[in-house]
C-alpha positions in Angstrom: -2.0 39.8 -24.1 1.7 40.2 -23.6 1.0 39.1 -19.6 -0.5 35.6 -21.1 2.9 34.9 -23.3 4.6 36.3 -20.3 3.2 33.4 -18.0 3.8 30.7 -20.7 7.5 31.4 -21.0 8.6 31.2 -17.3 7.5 27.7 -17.1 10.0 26.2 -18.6 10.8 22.1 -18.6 8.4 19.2 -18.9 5.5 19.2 -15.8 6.5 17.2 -12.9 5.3 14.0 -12.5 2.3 13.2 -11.3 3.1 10.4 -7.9 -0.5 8.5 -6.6 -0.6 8.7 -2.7 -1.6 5.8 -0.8 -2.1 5.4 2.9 -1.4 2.2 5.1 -4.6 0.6 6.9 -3.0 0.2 10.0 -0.5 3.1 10.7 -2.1 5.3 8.6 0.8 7.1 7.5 0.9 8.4 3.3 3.4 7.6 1.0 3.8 6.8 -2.6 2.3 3.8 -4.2 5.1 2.0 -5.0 6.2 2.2 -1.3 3.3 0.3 -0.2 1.9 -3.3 -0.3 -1.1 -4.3 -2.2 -3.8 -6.8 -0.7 -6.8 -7.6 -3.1 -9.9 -9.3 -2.3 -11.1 -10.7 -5.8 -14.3 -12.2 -6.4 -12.5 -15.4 -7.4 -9.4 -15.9 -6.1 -10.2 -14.4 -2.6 -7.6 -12.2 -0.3 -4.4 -12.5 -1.7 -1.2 -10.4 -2.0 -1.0 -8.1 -4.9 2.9 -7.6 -5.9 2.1 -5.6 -9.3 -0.9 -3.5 -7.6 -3.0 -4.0 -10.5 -5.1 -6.8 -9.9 -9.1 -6.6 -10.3 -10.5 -6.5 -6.9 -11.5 -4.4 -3.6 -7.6 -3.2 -2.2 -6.0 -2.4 0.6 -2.3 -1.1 1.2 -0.1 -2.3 4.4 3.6 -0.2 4.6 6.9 -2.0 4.7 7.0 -2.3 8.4 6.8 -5.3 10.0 4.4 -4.1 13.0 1.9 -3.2 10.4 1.8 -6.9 8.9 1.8 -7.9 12.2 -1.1 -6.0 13.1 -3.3 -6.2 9.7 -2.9 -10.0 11.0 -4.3 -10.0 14.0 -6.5 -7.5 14.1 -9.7 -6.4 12.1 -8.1 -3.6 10.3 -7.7 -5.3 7.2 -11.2 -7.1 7.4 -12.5 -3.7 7.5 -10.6 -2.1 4.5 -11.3 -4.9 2.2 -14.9 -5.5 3.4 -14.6 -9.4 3.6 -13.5 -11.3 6.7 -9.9 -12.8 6.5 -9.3 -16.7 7.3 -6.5 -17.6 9.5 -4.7 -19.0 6.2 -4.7 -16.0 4.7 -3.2 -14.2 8.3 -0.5 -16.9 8.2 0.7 -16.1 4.3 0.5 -12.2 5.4 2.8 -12.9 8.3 5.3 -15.5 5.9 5.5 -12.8 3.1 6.6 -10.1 5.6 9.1 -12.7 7.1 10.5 -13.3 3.6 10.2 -9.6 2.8 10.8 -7.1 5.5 12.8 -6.7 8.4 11.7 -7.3 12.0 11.0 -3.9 14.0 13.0 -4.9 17.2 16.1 -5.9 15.1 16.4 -2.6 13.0 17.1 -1.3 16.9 19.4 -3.6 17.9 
């Protein structure tokens, strides 16, 4: 009995905090879910671009780099993850966003 209350009092401090894992379609690599992209195929609205991450639908999570968006857009990756096939609309607002939102590869090298 004394081993139980033993146990209980070295953990001291509130539990860490539990952080969802999320992996990117195309590069594959894990990270946190806040460090990722959301895209959503809903029934309705079709594949769009989910900035809060909780939108009804079928996801799919792309990283911050800019060879990933340019990838998911040209390739069948992301057709695959969300299980629908993706106009060429749709390709041309995932390459805009990442434009507008992330930095190109080959200039972070410069």
């Amino acid at each position: 009995m004394s081993e139980s209350i033993g146990a209980r009092a070295r953990r001291k401090g509130p539990r860490p905090k539990h952080v969802p894992l999320r992996t990117c379609v195309i590069c594959r690599e894990k990270d946190a879910k806040r460090q990722f992209v959301r895209i959503v195929r809903t029934p309705d609205q079709g594949v769009q671009i989910d900035q809060t991450g909780k939108q009804n639908g079928r996801g799919a999570y792309l990283c911050t780099r800019f060879s990933c968006w340019e990838r998911a857009a040209a390739g069948t990756a992301l057709d695959r993850a969300l299980k629908a096939e993706i106009g060429s609309d749709v390709r041309s607002r995932l390459l805009t966003y990442a434009d507008e939102h992330f930095r190109r590869d080959d200039a972070a090298q410069s």
